[in-house]
N, C-alpha and C positions, 0 to 999 in steps of 0.2 A: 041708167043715166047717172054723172057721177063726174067730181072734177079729178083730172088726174094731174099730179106735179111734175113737170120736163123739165130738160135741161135742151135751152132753145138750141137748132142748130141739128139737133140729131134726130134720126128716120123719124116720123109718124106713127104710133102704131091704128091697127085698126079699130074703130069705134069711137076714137078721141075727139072728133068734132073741132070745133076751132080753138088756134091758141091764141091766149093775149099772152103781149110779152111785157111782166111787171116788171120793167130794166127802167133805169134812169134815160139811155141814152138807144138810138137806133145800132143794129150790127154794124161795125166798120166797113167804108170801104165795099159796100152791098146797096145798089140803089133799090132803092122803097119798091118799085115794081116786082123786086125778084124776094124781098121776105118770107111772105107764104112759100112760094116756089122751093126755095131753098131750107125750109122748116124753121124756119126762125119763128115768126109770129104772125097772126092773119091781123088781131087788131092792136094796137099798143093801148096798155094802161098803166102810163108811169105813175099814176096815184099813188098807188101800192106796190112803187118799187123805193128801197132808201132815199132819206132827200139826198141830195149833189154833197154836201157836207161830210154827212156820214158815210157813202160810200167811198170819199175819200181816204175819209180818217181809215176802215175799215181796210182798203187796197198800199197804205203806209207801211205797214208791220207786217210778217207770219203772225197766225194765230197762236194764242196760247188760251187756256182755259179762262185765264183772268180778262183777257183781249175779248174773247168770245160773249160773256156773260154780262162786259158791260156795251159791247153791241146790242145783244140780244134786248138788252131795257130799251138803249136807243130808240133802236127800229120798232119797237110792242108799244114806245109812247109817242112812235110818229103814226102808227097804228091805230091810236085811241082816239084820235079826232074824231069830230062827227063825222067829214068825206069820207073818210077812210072805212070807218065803220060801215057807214053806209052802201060804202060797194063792195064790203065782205058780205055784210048780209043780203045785198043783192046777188051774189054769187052765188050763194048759199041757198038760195031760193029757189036762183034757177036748175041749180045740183038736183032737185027735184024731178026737173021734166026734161033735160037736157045735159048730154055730155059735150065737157069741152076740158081743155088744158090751160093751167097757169105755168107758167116758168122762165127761168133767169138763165145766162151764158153760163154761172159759175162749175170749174170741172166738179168740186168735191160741194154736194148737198147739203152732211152735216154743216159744210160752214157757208150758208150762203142763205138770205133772208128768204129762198123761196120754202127752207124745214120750217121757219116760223110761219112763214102765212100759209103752207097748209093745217096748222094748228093753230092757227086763228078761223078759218076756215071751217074745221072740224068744230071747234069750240062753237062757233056759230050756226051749227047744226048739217053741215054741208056735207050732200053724198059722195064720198071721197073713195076714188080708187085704189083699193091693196094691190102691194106688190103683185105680179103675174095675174091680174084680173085684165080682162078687154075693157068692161067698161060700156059695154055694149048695148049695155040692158040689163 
């Protein structure tokens, strides 16, 4: 049991359980009946995806180190609210008894808030999938 972090949109593997998709917005252009279907997400939780602001400001520029590190506060202090908190540690909780997936469209990981929330995740105590593990059990 154990959360693993996706990149929504691509295969399933097996043992992953369901995914929420912590994205601001639904996939383009993909009606809500075909989401699952098409590996996108089973439930959405925009709580925990950047607010509308930041992932503007973020989708404006290439990254550069400096561009990155003051997202990264951004997103960790839209993070620290009580909700927010609260449904990491819920997650966290449930990494215990149950595998499921969190993840975002972004191609490249290092640069996309879903490296940060599974290290909010982590931090929070939550059974987190390594590289090449199922996750299965």
């Amino acid at each position: 049991m154990a959360i693993r972090v996706v990149r929504l949109g691509t295969p399933r593997v097996a043992g992953e359980g369901i995914r929420l998709g912590t994205v601001r917005r639904p996939p383009r252009g993909v009606p809500k009946r075909d989401f699952a279907r098409r590996d996108f997400y089973d439930v959405w939780l925009p709580e925990l995806a950047p607010s509308a602001p930041t992932v503007s400001w973020a989708l404006s520029e290439p990254w550069t180190p400096a561009r990155w590190r003051r997202y990264e506060r951004i997103y960790l202090k839209e993070m620290a609210t009580p909700a927010a908190r609260h449904l990491i540690e819920m997650l966290a909780a449930l990494s215990q008894s149950a595998s499921f997936s969190v993840g975002c469209y972004c191609e490249d990981a290092t640069h996309c808030h879903r490296s940060l929330l599974a290290r909010l995740l982590d931090d929070a105590g939550a059974r987190m999938v390594e590289e090449g593990e199922t996750g299965a059990g």
